[in-house]
N, C-alpha and C positions, 0 to 999 in steps of 0.2 A: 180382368185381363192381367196375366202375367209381365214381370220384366223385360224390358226390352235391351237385346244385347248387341252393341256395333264395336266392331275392331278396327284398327288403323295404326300402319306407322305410327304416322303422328296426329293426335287431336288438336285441332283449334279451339279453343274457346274467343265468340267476339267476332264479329263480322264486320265491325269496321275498316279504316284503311292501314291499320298494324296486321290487323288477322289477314284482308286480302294480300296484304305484299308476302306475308309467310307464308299464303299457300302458293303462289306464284312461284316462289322459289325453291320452296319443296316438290312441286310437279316438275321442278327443271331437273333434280334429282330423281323424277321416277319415281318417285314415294306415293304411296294410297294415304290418302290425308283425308280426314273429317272434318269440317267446321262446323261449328255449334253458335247458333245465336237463338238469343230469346227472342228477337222481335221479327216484325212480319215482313215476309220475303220483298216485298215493294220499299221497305225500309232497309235494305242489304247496303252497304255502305256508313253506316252510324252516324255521327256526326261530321264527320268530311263531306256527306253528301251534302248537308247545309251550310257547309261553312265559306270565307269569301273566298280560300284558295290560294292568301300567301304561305309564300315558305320565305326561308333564310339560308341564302346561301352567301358562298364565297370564292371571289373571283372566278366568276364566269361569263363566260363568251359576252351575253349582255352588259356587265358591269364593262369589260376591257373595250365595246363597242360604243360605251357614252363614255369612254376616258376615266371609268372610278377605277381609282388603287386602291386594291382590298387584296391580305391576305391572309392565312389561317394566322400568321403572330398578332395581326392587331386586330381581328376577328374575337380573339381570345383574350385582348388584353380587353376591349367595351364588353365581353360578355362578364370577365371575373369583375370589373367596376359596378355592373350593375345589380349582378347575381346576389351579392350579400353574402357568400357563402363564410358559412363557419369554418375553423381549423381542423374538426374530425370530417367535414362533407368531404371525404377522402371519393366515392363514386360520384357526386355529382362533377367536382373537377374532371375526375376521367372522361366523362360525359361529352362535357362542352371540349376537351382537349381533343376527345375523337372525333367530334360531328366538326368542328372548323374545319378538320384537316382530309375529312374525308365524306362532307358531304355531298360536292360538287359533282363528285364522281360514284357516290352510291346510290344518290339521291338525285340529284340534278339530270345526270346522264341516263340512269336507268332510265327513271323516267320518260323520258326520253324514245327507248326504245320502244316503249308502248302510245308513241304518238302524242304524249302528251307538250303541247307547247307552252309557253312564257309570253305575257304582255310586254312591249320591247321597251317598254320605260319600267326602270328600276326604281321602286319607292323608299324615300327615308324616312323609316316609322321609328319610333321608340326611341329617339336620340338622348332621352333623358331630360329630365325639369331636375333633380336637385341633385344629381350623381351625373356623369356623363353616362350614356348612351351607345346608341350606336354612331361613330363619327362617319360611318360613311352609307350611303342606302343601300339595301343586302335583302329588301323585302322581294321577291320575284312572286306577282300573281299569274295563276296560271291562267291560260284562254278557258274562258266556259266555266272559272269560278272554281268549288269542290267540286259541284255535280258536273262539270268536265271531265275533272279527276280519278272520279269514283266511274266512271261510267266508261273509260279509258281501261282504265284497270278490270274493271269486269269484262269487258270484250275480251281480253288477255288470258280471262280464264276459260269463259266458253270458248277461244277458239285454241287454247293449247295444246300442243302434240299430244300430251300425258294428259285432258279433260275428262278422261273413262277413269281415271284416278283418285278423281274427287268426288267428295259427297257431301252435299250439305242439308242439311236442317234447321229448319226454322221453328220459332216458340218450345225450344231447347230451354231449359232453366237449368244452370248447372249450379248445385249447390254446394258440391263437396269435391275437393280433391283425393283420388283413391291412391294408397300408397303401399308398400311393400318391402320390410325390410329400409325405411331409408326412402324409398327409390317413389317416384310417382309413376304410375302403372296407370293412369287415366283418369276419367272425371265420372262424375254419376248428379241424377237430378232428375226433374221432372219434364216430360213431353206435356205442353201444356197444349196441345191440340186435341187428347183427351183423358188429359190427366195420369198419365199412366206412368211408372218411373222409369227409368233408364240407368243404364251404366254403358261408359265409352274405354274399352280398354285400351291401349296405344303403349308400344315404346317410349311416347315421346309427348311431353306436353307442353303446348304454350296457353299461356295464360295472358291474350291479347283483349281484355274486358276495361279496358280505361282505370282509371282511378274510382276515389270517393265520392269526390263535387257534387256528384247528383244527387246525394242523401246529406241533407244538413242535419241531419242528428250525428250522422258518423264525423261529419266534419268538425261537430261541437265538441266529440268524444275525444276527436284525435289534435284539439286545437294546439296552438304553440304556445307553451306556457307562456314567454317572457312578453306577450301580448296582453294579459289581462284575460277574465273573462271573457266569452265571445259573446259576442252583442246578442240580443234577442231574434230580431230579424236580420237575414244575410240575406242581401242580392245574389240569387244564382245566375250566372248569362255567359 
């Protein structure tokens, strides 16, 4: 069997809840979007679908309705306390500078739109044991946990105006990013439903696949020197 060849706007890679929020918002653009995941279409959602469902936000409706003062200055000032960060972590500060200041309303409220709700008690996790913390509770679980979440979020796809725009694929292995001049021009890999290869070409690519974590040899590979050796065995969880 020959190569198989798919075009798109834009390709996803990663069907978790980074790949679903990006195809959501590219359908709201009208764009013809691919997603690509390796795992089995009953698994669509990644780990959000198992996960408990908090987030981190700042000053919202919730917090202003139990009386917490929180806002994106001391949002920012418990996140650089506890973060560690070095003098060159020039994007991780950007990071945390953006999400304080503008998660409540990209995050909080979107969400939102898609029905998704908040448990109306605000929890204080992570306050800190030998650095301070967080000093005020900012953890918001949502109703129905991740698989709330994730199950919210996918209704939002099947039933959106642009849903004839999207195409997805499952047991997708993407191995390679294809490139052009500089420029990435889409992904390529294995159809592992029956082995056959692929290439995805696209204007546009995101690359929504998580990190490392999952592979503790990459994580040995990529450890931080000023820590020593990395131990033998690592807890993954």
């Amino acid at each position: 069997m020959g190569e198989k060849r798919y075009e798109a706007d834009v390709v996803i890679v990663g069907g978790g809840i980074a790949g679903i929020s990006a195809a959501l918002e590219l359908l709201e653009h009208n764009l013809k979007v691919l997603l690509l995941d390796r795992d089995e279409a009953d698994r669509f959602g990644g780990l959000a679908k198992e996960s408990f469902g908090g987030m981190f936000f700042v000053n919202t409706p919730h917090q202003r309705r139990l009386g917490i003062k929180d806002s994106p200055d001391l949002a920012l000032q418990d996140w650089l306390s506890f973060a560690e960060l070095e003098p060159d972590d020039i994007w991780p500060r950007r990071w945390a500078e953006a999400y304080v200041n503008r998660c409540t309303d990209d995050v909080f409220r979107w969400l939102g739109g898609f029905g998704v709700g908040f448990f109306p008690v605000v929890h204080w996790v992570e306050r800190g044991l030998f650095v301070p913390g967080n000093s005020v509770p900012r953890f918001h679980m949502v109703w129905g946990t991740g698989h709330g979440l994730v199950m919210a979020l996918l209704d939002g796809l099947r039933g959106h105006k642009n849903a004839g725009n999207l195409r997805i694929l499952f047991r997708h292995h993407v191995t390679h990013i294809d490139t052009h001049d500089g420029q990435a021009t889409g992904v390529s890999g294995v159809d592992e439903n029956d082995d056959t290869p692929f290439t995805a070409a696209a204007n546009h690519t995101i690359i929504a696949a998580g990190g490392i974590c999952g592979n503790i040899n990459l994580v040995k590979q990529h450890w931080y020197q000023p820590w020593g050796t990395p131990p033998e065995t690592i807890l993954n969880g």
